[in-house]
C-alpha positions as CSV (number, residue, x, y, z in Angstrom):
1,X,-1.7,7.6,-19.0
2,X,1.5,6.2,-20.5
3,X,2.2,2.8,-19.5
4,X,5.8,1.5,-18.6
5,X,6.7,-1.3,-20.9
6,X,6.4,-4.4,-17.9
7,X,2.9,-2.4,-16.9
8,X,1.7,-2.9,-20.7
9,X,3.6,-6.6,-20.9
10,X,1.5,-7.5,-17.5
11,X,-2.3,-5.9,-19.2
12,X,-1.4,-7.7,-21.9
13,X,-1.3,-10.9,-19.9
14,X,-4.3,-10.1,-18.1
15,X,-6.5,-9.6,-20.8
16,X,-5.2,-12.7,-22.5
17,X,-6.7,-14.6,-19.3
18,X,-9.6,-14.7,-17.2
19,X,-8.2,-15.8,-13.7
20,X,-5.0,-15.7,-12.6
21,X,-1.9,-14.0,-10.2
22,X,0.1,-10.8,-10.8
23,X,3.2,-10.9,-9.0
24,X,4.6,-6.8,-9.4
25,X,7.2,-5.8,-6.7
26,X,5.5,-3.2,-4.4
27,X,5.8,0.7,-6.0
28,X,5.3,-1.0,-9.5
29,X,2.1,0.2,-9.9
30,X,0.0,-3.0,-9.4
31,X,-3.4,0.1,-9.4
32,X,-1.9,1.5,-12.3
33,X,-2.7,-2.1,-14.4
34,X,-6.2,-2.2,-12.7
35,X,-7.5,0.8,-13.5
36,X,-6.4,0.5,-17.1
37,X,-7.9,-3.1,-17.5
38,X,-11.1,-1.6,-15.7
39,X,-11.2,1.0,-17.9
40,X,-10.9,-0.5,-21.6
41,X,-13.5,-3.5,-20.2
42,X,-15.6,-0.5,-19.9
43,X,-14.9,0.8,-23.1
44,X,-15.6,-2.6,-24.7
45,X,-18.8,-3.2,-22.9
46,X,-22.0,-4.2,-24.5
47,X,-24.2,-3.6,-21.1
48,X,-23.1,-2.5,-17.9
49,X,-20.3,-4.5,-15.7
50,X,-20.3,-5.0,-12.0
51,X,-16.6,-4.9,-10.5
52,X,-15.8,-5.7,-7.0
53,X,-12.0,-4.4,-5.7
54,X,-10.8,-6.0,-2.0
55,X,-8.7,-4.9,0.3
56,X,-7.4,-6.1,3.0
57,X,-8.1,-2.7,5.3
58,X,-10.7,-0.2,4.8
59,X,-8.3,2.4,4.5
60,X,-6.8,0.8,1.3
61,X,-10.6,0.4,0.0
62,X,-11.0,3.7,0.8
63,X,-7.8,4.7,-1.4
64,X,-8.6,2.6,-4.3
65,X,-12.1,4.2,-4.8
66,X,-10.5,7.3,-4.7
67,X,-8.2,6.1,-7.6
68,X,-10.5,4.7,-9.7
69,X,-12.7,8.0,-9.4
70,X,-10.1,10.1,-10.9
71,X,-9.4,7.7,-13.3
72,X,-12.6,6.3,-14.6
73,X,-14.4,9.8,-14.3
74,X,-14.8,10.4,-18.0
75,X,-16.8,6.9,-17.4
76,X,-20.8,6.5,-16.4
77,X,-19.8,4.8,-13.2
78,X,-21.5,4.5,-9.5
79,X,-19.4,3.2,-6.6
80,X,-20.3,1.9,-3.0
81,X,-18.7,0.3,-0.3
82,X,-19.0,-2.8,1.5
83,X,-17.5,-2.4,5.1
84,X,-17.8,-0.8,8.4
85,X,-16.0,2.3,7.7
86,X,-16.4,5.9,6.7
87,X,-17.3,7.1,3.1
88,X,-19.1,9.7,1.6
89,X,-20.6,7.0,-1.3
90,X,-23.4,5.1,-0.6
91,X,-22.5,2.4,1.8
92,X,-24.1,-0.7,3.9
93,X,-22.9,-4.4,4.6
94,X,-26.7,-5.8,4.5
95,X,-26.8,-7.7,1.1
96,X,-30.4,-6.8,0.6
97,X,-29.2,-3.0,-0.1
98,X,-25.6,-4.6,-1.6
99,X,-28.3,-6.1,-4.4
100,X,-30.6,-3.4,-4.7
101,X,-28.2,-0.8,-5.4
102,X,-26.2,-2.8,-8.3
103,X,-29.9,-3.5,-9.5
104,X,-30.1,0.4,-9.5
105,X,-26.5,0.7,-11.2
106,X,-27.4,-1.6,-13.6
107,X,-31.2,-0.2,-14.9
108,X,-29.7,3.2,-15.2
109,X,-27.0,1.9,-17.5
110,X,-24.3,2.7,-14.8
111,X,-20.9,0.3,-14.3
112,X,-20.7,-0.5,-10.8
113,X,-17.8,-0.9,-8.8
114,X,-18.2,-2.2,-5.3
115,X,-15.2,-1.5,-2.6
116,X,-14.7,-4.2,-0.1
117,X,-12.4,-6.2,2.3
118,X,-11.2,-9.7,2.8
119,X,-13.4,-9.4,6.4
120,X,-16.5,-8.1,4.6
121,X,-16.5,-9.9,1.2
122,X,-18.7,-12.6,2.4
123,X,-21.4,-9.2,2.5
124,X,-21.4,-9.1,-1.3
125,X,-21.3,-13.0,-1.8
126,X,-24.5,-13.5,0.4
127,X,-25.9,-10.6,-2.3
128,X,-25.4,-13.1,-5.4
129,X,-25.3,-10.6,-7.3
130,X,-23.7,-11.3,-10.9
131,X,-19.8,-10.2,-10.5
132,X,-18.0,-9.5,-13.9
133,X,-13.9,-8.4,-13.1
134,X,-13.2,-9.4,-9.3
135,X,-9.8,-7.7,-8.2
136,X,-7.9,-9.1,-5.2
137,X,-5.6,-6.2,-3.8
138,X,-2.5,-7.5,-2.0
139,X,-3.8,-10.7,-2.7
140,X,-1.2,-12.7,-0.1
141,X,-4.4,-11.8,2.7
142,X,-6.1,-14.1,1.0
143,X,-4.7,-17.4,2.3
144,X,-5.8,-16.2,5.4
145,X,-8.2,-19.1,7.1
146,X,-10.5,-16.4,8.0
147,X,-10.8,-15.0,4.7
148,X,-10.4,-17.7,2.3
149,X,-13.9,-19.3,2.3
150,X,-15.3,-15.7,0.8
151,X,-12.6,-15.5,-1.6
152,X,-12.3,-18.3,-2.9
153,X,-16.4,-18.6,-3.5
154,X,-16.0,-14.9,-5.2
155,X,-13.3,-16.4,-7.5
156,X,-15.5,-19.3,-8.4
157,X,-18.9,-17.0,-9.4
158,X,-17.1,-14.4,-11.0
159,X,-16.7,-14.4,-14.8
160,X,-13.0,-13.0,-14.6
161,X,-11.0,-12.5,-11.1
162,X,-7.1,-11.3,-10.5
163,X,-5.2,-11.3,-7.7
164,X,-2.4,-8.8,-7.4
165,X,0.4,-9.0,-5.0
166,X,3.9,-8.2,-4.3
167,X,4.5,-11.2,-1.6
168,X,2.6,-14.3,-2.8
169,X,2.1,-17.1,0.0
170,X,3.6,-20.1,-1.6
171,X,3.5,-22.9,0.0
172,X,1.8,-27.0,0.1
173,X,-1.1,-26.3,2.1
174,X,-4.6,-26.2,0.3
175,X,-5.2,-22.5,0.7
176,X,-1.8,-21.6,-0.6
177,X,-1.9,-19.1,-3.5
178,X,-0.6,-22.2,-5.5
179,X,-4.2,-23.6,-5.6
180,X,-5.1,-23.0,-9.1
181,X,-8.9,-23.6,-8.5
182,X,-8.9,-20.6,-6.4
183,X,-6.2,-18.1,-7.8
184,X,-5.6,-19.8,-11.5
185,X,-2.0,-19.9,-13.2
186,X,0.7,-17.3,-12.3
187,X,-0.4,-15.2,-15.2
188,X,3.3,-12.7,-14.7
189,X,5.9,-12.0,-12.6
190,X,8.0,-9.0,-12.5
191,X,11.7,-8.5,-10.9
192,X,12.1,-5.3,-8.9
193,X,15.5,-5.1,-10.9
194,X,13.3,-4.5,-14.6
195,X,11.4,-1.8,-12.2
196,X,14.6,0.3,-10.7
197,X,15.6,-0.1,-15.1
198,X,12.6,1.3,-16.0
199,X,13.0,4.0,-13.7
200,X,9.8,3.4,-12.0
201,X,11.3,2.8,-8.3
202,X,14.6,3.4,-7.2
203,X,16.8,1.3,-5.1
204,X,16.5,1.3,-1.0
205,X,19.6,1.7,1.3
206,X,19.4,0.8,5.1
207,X,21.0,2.4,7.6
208,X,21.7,1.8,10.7
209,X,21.3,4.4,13.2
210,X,23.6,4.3,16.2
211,X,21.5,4.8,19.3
212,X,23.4,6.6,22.8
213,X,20.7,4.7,24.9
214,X,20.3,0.9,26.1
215,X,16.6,0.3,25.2
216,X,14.3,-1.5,27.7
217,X,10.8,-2.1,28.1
218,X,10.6,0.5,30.7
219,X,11.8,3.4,28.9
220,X,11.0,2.4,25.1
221,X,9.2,5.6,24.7
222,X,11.7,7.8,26.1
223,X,14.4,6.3,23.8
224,X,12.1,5.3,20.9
225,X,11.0,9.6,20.6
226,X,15.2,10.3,21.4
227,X,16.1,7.9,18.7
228,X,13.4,10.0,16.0
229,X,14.7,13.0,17.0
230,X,18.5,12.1,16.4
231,X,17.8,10.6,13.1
232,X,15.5,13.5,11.9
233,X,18.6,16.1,13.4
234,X,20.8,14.0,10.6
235,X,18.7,14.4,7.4
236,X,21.0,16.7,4.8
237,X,20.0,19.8,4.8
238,X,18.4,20.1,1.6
239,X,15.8,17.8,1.6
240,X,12.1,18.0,3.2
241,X,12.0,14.9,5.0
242,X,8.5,13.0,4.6
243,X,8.7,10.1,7.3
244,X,6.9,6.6,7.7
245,X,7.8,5.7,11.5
246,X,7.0,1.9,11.9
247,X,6.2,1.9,15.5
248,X,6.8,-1.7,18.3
249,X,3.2,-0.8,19.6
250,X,0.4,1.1,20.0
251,X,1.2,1.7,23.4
252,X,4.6,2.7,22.3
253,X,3.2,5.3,20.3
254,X,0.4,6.9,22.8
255,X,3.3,7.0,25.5
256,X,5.9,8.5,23.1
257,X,3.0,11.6,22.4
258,X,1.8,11.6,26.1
259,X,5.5,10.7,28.4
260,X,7.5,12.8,26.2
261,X,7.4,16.7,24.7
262,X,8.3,14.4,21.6
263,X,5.4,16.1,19.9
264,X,6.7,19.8,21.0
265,X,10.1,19.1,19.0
266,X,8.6,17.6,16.1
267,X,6.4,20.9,15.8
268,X,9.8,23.2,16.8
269,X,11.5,21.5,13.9
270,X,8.5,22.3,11.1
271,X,6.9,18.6,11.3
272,X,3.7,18.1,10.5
273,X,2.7,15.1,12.9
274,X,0.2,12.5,11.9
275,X,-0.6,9.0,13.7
276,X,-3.5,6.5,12.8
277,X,-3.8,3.5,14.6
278,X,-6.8,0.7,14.8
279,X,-7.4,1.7,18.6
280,X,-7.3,5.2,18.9
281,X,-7.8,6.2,15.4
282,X,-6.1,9.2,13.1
283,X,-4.8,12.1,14.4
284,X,-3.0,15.4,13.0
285,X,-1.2,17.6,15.6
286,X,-3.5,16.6,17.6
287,X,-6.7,16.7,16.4
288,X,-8.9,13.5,15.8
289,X,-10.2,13.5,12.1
290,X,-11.9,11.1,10.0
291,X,-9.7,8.3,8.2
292,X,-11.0,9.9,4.9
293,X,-9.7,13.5,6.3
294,X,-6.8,11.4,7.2
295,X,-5.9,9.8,3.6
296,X,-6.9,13.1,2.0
297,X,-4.4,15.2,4.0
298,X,-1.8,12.7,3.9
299,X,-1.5,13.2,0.2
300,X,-1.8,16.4,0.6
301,X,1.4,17.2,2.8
302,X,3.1,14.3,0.6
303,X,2.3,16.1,-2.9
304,X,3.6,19.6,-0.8
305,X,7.5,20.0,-1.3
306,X,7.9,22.7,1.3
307,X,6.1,20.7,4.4
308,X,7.7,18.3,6.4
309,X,5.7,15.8,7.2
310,X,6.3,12.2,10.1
311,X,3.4,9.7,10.1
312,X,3.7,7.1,13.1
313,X,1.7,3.9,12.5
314,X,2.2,0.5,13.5
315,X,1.0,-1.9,11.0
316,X,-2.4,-0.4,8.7
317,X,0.0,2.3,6.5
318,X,2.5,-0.9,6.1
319,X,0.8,-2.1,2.9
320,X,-0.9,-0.9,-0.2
321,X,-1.2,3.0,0.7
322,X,0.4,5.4,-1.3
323,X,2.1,7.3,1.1
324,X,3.7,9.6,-1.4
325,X,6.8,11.7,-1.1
326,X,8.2,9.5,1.3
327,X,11.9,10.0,1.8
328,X,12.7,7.8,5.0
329,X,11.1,5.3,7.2
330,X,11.9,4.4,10.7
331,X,12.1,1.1,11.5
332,X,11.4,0.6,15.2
333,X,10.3,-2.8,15.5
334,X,10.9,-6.0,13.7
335,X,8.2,-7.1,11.1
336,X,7.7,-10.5,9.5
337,X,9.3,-11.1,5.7
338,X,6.3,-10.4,4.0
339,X,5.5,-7.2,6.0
340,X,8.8,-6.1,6.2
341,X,9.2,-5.7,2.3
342,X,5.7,-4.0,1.8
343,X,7.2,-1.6,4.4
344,X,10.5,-1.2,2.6
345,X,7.6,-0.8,-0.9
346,X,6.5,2.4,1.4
347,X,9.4,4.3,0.5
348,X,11.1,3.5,-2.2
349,X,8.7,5.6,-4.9
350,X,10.5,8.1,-7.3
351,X,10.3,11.4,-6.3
352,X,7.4,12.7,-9.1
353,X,10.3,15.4,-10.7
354,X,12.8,12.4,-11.5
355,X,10.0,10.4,-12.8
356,X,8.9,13.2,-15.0
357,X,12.4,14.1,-16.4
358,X,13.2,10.2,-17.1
359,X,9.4,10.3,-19.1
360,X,10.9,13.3,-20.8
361,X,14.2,12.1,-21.6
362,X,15.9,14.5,-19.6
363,X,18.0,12.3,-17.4
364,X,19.0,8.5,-17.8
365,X,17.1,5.9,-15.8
366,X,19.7,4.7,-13.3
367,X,21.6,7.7,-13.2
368,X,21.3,8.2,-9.3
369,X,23.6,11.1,-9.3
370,X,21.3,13.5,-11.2
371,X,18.1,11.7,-9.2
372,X,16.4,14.8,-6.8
373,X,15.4,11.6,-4.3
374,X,18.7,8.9,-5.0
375,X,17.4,5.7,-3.0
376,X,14.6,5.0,-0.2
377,X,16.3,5.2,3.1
378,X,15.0,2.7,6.1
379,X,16.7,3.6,9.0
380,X,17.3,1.3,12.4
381,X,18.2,2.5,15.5
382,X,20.5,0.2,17.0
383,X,22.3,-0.2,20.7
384,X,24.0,-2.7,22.6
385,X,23.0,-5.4,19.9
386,X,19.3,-4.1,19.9
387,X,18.2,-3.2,16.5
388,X,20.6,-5.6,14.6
389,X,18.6,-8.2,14.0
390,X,16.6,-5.9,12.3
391,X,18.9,-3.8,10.6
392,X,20.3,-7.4,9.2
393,X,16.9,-9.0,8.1
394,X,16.1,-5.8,6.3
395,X,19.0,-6.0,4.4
396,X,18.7,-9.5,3.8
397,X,15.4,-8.5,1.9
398,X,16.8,-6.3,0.4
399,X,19.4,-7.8,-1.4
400,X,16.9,-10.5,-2.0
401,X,14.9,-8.3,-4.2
402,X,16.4,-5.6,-5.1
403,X,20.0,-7.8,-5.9
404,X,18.8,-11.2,-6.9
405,X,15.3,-10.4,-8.2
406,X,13.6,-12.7,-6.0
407,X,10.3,-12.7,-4.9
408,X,9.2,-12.7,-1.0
409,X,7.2,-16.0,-0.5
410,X,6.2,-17.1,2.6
């Protein structure tokens, strides 16, 4: 895989240090870097390496395996996970069978990559087992008082550990991500501007969606489900919409699917509908499947350019997930900073066709006119001044990013 110049300029950095912070706007291809520098400490290795990858959801763990399967699969690698959820690889959160099984990876001459969270790392520290390359996926979950303790003992007994983020928490508390001891130096720091020039994102544009109904707490499902279906009617006519709909609740979203035929006009219009939440689990048209069904289908419909496709979540798709093909996301509720621009990271991926003609040459990066998916487009119902605040914070962000090439610190 052919690197993009700030992608080589950051694994560059990386190898040049053995702790430290990647700061790459979201869509950059923070996984991209990992799997690379994962893959040539392989190809450099004397004896076999354990590497431990965290996330900060199991679906995300779930994901990264995934991507380091297809890319390290010329490799001799094992995998297992370290969490409470579903996976076909071996799995177990007792650190008995988290020691035995590197023990087994490492007699048969196997690297070993173990998949983790921030709530479950403690699992593979109680292993002591001898940790080579520690990654630290969206990284900013780490400052966390409930996950720091793990982390920061993982950094310390690790011979190299990164954390990679797009939204550092910078502050002057102690478990700030400015604690050296813990995270090391800033190693690099992209601007999303050198990202949208490289052609690897493109810009996103927020719109605000005027609603014909006063929302209230009574009838939020009944207007939410009007609202999707006015801005879905609106989409130009030739594109496949592929739709991230950030939801105020979980209620919100059971009542929308239960109160409303919501569900019967998404299907009418050619949607393939797909919800996951933390209480009731992943759905598609209906039908409960595994989160590992879930994923899988997800890229699926993404990857497909004839399927339309709406995913409702309310906060676990918000970070990290390649959700790909996205053309739109719904904002229905407001998010914090941090959350709101890993949301507005959701959708602002190049269409794979532009990114393939800008590899080739074909067309300029930049040149939006000739682009087959121009911008990423978050759209915000808004009524009776509901929805502003919103639609103003997002572009606040926005320009903050995407304009002044700042970083989101909280």
């Amino acid at each position: 895989m052919k690197l993009y110049s700030y992608q080589q300029r950051a694994l560059d950095a990386i190898q040049k240090s053995i702790k430290g912070s990647v700061y790459i706007p979201t869509g950059g291809g923070k996984t991209v870097i990992m799997l690379e520098h994962a893959r040539q400490r392989i190809l450099n290795a004397l004896e076999p390496m354990t590497f431990v990858v965290v996330a900060p959801r199991i679906l995300l763990a779930n994901q990264l395996c995934s991507e380091f399967e297809d890319y390290l699969k010329d490799q001799n690698v094992s995998y297992m996970h370290v969490h409470s959820g579903e996976t076909h690889h071996q799995s177990s959160t007792r650190s008995e069978d988290i020691e035995e099984y590197n023990d087994t990876a490492m007699g048969s001459g196997k690297h070993h990559f173990i998949f983790t969270t921030y709530n479950s790392i403690q699992r593979v520290n109680k292993a002591n087992i001898k940790i080579d390359v520690v990654y630290f996926d969206e990284a900013h979950h780490c400052v966390k008082k409930s996950n720091f303790v793990g982390i920061a003992h993982t950094s310390e007994v690790a011979d190299n550990a990164y954390f990679f983020t797009a939204t550092p928490r910078i502050n002057n508390s102690q478990e700030s991500m400015n604690n050296t001891e813990v995270y090391g130096e800033k190693i690099i720091s992209i601007p999303a501007k050198e990202l949208i020039e490289a052609g690897s994102i493109i810009p996103p544009q927020v719109i605000a969606y005027e609603s014909q109904n006063i929302r209230t707490k009574e009838n939020a499902p009944f207007v939410d489900a009007e609202n999707i279906i006015g801005i879905l009617s609106e989409v130009e006519e030739n594109i496949i919409p592929k739709v991230l709909v950030v939801s105020p609740s979980t209620r919100v979203i059971w009542n929308m699917f239960t109160e409303s035929d919501l569900l019967q006009q998404l299907k009418d219009m050619g949607f393939v509908v797909m919800h996951i939440t933390s209480k009731h689990g992943a759905y598609i048209d209906k039908q409960k499947v595994t989160r590992e069904v879930f994923f899988k289908k997800m890229n699926e419909f993404g990857n497909d350019p004839n399927q339309k496709m709406i995913v409702f979540h309310y906060s676990i798709l918000s970070e990290g997930m390649n959700v790909h093909g996205l053309t739109h996301c719904i904002m229905l509720r407001n998010l914090p900073m941090i959350e709101m621009a890993q949301t507005i990271g959701r959708v602002i991926r190049m269409h794979k066709n532009d990114r393939k003609a800008i590899q080739e040459g074909l067309i300029p990066a930049g040149a939006y006119q000739m682009y087959q998916k121009s911008h990423g487009k978050i759209v915000v119902p808004v009524s009776n001044n509901y929805g502003d605040k919103i639609a103003r914070q997002l572009q606040t962000v926005v320009d903050a990013i995407f304009v002044k090439g700042e970083l989101v610190c909280q």
